[in-house]
PDBQT receptor file of N, H, CA, C and O in Angstrom, charges set to zero:
ATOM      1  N   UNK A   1     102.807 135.401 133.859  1.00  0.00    +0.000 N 
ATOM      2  CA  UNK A   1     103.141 136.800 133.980  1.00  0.00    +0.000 C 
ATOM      3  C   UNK A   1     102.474 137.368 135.231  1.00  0.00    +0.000 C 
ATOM      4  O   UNK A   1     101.248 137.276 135.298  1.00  0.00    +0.000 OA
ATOM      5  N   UNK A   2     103.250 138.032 136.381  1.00  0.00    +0.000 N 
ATOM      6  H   UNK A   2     104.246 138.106 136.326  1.00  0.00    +0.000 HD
ATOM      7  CA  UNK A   2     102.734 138.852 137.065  1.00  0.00    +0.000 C 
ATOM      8  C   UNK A   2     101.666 139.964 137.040  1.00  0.00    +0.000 C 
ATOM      9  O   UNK A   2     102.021 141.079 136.656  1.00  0.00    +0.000 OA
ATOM     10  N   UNK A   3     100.838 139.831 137.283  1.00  0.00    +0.000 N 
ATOM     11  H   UNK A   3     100.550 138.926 137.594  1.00  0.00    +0.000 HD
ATOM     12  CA  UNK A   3     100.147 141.719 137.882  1.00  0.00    +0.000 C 
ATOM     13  C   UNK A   3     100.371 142.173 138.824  1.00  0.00    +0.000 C 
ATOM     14  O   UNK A   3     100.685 141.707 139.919  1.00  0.00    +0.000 OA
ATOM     15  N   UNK A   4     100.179 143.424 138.356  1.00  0.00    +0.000 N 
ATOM     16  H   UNK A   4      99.923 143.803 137.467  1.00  0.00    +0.000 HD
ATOM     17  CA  UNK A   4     100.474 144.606 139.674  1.00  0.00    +0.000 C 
ATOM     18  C   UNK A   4      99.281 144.359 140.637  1.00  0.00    +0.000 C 
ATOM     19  O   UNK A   4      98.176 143.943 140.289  1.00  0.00    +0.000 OA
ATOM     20  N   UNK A   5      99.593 144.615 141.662  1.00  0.00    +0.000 N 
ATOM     21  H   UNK A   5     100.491 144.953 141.945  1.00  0.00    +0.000 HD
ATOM     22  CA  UNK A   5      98.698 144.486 142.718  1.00  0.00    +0.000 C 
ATOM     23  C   UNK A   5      98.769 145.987 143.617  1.00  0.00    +0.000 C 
ATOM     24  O   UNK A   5      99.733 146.744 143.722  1.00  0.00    +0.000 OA
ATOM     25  N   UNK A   6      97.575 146.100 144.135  1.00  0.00    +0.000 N 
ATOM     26  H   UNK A   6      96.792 145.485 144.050  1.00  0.00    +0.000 HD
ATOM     27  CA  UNK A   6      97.363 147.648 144.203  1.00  0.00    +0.000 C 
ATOM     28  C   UNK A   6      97.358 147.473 146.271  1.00  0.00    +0.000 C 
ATOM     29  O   UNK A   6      96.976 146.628 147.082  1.00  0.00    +0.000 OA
ATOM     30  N   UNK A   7      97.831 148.434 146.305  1.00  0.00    +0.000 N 
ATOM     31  H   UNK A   7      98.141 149.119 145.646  1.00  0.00    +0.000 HD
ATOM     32  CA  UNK A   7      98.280 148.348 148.166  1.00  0.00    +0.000 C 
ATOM     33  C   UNK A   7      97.983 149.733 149.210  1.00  0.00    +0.000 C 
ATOM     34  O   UNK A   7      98.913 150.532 149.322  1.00  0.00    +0.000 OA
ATOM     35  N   UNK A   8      96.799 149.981 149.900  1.00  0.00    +0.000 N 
ATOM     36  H   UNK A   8      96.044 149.332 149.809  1.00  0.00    +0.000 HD
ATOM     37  CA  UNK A   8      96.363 151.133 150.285  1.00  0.00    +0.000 C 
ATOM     38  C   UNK A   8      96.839 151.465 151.736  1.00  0.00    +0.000 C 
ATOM     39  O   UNK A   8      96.575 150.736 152.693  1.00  0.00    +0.000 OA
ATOM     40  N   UNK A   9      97.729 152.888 151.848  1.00  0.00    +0.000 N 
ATOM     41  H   UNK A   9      97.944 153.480 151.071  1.00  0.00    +0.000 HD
ATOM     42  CA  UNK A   9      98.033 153.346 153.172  1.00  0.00    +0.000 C 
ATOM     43  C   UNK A   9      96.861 153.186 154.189  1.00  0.00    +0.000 C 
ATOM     44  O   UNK A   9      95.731 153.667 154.099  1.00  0.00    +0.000 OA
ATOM     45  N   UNK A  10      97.379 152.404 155.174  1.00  0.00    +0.000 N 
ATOM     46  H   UNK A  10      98.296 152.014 155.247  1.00  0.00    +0.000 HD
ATOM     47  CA  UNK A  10      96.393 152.655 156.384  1.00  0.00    +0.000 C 
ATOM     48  C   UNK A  10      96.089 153.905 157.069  1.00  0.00    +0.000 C 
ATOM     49  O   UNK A  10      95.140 154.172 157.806  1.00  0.00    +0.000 OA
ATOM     50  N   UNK A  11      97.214 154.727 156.634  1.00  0.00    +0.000 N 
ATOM     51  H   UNK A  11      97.985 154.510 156.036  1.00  0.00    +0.000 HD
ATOM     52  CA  UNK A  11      97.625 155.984 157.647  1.00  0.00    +0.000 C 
ATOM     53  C   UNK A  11      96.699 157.405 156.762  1.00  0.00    +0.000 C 
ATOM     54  O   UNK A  11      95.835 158.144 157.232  1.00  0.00    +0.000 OA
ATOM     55  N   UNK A  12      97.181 157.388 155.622  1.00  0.00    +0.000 N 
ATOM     56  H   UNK A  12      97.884 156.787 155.240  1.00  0.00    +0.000 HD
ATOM     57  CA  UNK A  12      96.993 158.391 154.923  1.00  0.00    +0.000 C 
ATOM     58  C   UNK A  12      95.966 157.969 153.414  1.00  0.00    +0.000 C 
ATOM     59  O   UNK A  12      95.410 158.813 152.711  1.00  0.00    +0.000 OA
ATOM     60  N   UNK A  13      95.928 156.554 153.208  1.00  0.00    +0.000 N 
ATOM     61  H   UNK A  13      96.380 155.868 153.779  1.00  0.00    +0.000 HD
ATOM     62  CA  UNK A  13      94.994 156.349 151.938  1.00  0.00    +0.000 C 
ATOM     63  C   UNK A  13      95.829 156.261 150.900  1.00  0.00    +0.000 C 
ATOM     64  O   UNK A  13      95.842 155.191 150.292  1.00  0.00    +0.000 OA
ATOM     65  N   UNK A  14      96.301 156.846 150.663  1.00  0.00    +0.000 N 
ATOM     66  H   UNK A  14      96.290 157.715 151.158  1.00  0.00    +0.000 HD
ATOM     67  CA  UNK A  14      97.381 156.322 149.496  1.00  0.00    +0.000 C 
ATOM     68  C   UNK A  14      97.497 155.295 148.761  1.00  0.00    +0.000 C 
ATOM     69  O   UNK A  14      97.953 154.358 149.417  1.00  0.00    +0.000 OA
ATOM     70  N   UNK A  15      97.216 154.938 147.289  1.00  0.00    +0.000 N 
ATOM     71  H   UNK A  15      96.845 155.698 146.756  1.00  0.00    +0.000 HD
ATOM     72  CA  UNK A  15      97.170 154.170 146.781  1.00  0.00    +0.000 C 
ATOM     73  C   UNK A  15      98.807 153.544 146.104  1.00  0.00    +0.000 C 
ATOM     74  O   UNK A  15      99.245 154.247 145.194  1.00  0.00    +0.000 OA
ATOM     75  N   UNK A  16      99.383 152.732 146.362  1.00  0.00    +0.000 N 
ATOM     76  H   UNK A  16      99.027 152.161 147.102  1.00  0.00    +0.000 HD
ATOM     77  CA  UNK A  16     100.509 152.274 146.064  1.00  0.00    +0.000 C 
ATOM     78  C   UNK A  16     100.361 150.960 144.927  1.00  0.00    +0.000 C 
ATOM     79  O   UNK A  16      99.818 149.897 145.229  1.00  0.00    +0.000 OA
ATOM     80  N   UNK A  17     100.921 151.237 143.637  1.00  0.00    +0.000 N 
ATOM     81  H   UNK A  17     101.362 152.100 143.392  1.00  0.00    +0.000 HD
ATOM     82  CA  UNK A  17     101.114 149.534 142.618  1.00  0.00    +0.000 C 
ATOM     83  C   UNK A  17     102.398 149.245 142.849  1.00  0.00    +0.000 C 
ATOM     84  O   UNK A  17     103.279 149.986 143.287  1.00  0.00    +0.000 OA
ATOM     85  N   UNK A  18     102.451 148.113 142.526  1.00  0.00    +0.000 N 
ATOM     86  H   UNK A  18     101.735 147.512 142.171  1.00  0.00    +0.000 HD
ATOM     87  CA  UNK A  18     103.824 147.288 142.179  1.00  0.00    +0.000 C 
ATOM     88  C   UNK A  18     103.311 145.914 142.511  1.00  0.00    +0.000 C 
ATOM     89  O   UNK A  18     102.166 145.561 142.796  1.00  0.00    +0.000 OA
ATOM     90  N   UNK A  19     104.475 145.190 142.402  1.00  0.00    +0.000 N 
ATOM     91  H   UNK A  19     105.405 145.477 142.170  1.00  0.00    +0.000 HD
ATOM     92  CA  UNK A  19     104.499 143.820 142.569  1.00  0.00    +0.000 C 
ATOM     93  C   UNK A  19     104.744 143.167 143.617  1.00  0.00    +0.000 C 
ATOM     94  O   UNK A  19     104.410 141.982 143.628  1.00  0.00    +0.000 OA
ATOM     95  N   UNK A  20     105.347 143.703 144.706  1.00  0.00    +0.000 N 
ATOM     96  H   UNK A  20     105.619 144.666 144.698  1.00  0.00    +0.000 HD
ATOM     97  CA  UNK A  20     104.977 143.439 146.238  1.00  0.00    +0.000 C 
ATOM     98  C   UNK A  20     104.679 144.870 146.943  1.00  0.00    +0.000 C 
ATOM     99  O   UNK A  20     104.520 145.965 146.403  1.00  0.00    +0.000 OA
ATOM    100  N   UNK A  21     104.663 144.641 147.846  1.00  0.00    +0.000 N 
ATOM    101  H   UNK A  21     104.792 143.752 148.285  1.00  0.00    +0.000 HD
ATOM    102  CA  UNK A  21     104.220 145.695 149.313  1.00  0.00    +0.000 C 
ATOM    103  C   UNK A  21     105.222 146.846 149.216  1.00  0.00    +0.000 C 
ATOM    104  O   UNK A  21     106.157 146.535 148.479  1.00  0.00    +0.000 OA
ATOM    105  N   UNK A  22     105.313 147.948 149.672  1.00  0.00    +0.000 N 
ATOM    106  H   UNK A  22     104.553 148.201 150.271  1.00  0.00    +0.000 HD
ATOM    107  CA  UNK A  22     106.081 148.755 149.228  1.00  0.00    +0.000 C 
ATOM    108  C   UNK A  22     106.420 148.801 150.934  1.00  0.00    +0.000 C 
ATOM    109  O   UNK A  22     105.677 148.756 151.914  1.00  0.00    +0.000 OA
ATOM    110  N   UNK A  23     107.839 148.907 150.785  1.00  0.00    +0.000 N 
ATOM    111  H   UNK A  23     108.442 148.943 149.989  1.00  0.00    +0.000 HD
ATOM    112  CA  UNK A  23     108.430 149.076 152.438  1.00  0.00    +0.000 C 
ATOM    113  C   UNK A  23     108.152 150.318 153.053  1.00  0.00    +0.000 C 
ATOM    114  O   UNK A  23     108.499 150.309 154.234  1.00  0.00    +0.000 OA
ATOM    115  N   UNK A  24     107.695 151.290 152.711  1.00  0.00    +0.000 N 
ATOM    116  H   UNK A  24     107.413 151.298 151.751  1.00  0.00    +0.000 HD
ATOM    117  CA  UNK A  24     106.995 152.553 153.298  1.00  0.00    +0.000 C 
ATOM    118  C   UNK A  24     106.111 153.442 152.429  1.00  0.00    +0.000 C 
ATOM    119  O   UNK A  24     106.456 153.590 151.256  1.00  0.00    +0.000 OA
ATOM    120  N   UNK A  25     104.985 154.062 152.880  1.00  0.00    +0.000 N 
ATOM    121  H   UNK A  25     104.705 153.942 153.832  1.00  0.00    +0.000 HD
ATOM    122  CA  UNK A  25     104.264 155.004 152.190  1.00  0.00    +0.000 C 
ATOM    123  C   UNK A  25     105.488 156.450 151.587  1.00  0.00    +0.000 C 
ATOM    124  O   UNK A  25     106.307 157.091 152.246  1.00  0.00    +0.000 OA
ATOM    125  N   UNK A  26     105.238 156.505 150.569  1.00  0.00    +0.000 N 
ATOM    126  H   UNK A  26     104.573 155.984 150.034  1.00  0.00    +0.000 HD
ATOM    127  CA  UNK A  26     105.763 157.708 149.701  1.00  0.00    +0.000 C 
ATOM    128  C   UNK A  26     105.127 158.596 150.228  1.00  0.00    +0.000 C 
ATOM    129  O   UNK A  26     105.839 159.593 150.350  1.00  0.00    +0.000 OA
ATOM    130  N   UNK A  27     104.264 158.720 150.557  1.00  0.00    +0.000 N 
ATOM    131  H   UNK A  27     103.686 157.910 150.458  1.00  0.00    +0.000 HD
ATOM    132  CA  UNK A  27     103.243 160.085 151.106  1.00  0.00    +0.000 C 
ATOM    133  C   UNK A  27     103.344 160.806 152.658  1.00  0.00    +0.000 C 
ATOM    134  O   UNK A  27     103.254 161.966 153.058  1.00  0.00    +0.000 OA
ATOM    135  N   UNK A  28     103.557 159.621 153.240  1.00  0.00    +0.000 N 
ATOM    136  H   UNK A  28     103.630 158.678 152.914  1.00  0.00    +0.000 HD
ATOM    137  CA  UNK A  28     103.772 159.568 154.859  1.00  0.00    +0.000 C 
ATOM    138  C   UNK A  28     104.347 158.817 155.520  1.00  0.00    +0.000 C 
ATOM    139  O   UNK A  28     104.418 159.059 156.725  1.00  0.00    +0.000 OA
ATOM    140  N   UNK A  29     104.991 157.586 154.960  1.00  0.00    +0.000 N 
ATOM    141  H   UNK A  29     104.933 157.390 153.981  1.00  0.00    +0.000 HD
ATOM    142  CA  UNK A  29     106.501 157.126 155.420  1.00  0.00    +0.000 C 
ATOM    143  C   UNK A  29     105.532 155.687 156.189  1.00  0.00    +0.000 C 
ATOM    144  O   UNK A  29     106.007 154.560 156.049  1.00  0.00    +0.000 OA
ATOM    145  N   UNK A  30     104.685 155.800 156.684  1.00  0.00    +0.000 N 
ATOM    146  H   UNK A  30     104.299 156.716 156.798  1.00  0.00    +0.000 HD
ATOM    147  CA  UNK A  30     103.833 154.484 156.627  1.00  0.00    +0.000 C 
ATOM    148  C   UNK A  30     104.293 152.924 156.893  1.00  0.00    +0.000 C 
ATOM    149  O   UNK A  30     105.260 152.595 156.206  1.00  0.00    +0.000 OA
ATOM    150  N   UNK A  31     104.054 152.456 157.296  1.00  0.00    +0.000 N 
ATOM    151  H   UNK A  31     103.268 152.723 157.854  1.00  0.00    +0.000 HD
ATOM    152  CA  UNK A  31     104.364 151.022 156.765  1.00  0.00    +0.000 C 
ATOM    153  C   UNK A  31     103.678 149.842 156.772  1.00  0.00    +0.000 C 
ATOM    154  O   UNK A  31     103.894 148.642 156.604  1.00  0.00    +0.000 OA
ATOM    155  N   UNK A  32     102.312 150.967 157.153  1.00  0.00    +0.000 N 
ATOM    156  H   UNK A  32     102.136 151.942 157.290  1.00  0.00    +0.000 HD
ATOM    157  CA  UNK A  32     100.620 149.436 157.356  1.00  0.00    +0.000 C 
ATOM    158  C   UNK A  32     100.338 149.802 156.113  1.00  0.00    +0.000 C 
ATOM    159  O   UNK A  32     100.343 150.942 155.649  1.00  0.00    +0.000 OA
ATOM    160  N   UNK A  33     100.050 148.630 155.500  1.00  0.00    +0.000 N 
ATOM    161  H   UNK A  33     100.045 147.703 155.876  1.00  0.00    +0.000 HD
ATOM    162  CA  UNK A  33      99.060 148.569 154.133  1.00  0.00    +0.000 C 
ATOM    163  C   UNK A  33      98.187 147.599 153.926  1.00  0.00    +0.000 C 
ATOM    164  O   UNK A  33      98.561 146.517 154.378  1.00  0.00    +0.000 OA
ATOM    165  N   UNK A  34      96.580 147.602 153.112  1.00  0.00    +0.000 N 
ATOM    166  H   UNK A  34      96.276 148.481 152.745  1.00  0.00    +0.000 HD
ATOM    167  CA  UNK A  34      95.971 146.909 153.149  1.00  0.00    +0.000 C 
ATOM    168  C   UNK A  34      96.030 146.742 151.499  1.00  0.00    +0.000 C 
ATOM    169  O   UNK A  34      95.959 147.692 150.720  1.00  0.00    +0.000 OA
ATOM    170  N   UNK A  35      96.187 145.230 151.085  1.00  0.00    +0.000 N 
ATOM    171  H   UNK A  35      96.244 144.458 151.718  1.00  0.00    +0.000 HD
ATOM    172  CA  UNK A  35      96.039 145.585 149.825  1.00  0.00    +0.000 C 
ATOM    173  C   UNK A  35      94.462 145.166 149.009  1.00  0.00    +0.000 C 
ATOM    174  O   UNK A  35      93.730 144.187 149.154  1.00  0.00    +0.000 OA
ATOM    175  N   UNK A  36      94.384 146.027 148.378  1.00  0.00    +0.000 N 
ATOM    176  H   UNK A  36      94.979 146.822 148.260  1.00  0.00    +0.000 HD
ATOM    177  CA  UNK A  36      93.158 145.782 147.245  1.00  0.00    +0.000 C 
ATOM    178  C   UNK A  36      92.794 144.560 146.708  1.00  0.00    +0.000 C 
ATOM    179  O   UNK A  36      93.520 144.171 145.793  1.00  0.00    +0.000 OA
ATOM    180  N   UNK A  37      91.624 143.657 147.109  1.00  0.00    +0.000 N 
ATOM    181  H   UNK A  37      91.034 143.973 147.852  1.00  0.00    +0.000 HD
ATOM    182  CA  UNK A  37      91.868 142.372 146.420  1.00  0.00    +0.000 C 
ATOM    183  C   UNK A  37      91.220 142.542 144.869  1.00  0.00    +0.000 C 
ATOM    184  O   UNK A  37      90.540 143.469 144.432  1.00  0.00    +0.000 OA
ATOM    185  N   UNK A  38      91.705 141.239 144.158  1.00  0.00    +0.000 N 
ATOM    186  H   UNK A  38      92.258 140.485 144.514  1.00  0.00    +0.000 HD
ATOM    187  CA  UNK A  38      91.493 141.421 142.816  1.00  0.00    +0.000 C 
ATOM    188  C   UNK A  38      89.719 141.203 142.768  1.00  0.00    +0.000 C 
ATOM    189  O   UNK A  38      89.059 140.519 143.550  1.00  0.00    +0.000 OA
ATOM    190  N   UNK A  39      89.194 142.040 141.561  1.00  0.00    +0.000 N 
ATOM    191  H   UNK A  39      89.730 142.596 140.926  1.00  0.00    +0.000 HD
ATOM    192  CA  UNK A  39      88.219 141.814 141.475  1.00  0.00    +0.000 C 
ATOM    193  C   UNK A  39      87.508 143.067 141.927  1.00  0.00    +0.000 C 
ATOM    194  O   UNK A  39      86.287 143.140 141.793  1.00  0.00    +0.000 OA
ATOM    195  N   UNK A  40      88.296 144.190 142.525  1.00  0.00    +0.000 N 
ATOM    196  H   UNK A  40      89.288 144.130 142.634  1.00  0.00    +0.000 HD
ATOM    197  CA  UNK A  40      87.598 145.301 142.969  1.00  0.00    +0.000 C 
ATOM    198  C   UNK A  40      87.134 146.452 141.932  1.00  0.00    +0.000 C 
ATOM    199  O   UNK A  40      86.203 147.251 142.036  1.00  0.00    +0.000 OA
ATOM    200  N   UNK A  41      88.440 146.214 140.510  1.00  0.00    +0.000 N 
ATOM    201  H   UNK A  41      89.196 145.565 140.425  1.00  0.00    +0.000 HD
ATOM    202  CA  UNK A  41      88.231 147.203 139.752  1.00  0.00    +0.000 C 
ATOM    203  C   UNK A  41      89.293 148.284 139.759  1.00  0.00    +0.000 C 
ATOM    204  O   UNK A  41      89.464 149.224 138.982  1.00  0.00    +0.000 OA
ATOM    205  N   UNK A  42      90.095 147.832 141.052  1.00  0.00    +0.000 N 
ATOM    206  H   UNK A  42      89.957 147.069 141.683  1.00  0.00    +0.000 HD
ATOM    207  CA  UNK A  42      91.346 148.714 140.944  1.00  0.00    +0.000 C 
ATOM    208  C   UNK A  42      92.603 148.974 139.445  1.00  0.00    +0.000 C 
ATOM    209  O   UNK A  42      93.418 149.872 139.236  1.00  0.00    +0.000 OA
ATOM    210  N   UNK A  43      92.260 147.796 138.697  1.00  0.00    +0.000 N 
ATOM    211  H   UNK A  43      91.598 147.066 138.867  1.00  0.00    +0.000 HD
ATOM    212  CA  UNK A  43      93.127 147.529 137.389  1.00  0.00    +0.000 C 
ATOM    213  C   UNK A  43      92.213 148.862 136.694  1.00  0.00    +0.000 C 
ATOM    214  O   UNK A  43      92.657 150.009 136.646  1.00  0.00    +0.000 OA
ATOM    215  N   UNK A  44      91.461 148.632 136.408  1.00  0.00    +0.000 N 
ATOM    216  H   UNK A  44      91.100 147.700 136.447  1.00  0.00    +0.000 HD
ATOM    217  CA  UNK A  44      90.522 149.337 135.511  1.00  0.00    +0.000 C 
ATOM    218  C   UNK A  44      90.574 150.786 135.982  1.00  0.00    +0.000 C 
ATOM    219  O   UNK A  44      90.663 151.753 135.225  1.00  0.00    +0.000 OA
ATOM    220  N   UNK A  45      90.510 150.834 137.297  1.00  0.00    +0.000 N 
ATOM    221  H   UNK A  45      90.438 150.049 137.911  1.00  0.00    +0.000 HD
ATOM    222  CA  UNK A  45      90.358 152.770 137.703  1.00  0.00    +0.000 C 
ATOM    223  C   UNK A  45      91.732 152.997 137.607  1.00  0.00    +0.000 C 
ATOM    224  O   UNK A  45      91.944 153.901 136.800  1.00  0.00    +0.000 OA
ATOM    225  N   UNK A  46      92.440 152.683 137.949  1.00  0.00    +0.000 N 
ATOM    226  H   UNK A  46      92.268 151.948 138.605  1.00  0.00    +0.000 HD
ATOM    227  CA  UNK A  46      94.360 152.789 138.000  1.00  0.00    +0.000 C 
ATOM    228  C   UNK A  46      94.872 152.512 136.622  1.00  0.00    +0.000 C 
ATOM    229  O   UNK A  46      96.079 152.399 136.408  1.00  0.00    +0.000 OA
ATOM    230  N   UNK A  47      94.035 152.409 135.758  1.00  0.00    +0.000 N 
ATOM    231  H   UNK A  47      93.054 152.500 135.933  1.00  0.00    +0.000 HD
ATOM    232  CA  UNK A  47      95.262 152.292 134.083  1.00  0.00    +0.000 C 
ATOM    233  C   UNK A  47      94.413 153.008 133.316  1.00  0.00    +0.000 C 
ATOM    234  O   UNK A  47      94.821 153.043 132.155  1.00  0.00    +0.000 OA
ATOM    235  N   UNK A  48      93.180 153.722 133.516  1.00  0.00    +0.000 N 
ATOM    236  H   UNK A  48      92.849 153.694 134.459  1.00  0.00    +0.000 HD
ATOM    237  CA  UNK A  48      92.360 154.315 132.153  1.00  0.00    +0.000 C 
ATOM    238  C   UNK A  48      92.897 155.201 131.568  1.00  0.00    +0.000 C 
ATOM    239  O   UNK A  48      92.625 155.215 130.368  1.00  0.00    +0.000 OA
ATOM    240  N   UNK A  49      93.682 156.108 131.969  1.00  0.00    +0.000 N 
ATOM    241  H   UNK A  49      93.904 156.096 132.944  1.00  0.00    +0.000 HD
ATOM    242  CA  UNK A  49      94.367 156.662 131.451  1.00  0.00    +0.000 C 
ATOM    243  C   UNK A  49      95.534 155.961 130.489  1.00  0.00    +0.000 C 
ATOM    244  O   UNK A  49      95.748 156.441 129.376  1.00  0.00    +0.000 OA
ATOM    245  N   UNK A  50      96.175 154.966 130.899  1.00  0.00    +0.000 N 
ATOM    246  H   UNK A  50      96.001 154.575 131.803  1.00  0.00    +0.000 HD
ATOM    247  CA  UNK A  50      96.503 154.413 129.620  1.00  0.00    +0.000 C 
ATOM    248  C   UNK A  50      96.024 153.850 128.697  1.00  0.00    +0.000 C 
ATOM    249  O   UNK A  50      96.694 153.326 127.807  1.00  0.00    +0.000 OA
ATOM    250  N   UNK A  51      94.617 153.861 128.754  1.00  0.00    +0.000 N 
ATOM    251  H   UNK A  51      94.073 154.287 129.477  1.00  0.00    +0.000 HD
ATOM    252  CA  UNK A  51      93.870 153.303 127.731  1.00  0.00    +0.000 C 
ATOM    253  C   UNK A  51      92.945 154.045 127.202  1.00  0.00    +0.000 C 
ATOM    254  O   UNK A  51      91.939 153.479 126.773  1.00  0.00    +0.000 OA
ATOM    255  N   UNK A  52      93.035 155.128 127.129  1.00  0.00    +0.000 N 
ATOM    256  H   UNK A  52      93.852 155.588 127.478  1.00  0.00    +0.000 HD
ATOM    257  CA  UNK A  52      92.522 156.279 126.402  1.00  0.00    +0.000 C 
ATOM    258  C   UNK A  52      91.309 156.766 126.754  1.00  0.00    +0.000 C 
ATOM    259  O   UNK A  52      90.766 157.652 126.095  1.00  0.00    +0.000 OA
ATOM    260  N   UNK A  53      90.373 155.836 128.620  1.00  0.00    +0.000 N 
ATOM    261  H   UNK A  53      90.814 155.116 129.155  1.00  0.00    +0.000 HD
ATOM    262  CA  UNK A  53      89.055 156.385 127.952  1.00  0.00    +0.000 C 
ATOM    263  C   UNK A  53      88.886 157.032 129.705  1.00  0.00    +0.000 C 
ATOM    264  O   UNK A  53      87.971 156.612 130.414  1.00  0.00    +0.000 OA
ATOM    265  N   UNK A  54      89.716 157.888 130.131  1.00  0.00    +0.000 N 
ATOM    266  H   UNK A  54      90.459 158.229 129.556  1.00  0.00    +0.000 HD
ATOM    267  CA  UNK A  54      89.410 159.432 130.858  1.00  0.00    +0.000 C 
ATOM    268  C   UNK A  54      87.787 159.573 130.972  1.00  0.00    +0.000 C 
ATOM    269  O   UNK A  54      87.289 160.588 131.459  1.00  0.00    +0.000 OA
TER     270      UNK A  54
């Protein structure tokens, strides 16, 4: 099974998930991204809210 992998605007910061690279920033149209490697904690700060503990 895949994970999401988390992908940060170079331009503007923007945090982008999905399962590959996103072809432009939603925020600022973008198209450098650095992505988050695993192990940073990005799963955990990016889903607490679905897991109830805000």
């Amino acid at each position: 099974m895949l994970g999401l992998r988390y992908f940060v605007c170079e331009r503007c910061d923007s945090v982008h998930s999905g399962l590959e690279e996103p072809a432009a920033c939603a925020r600022c149209a973008a198209v450098a991204f650095a992505e988050l490697p695993a192990g940073t904690g990005a799963d955990a700060y990016f889903t607490r809210g679905l897991r109830g503990d805000r």
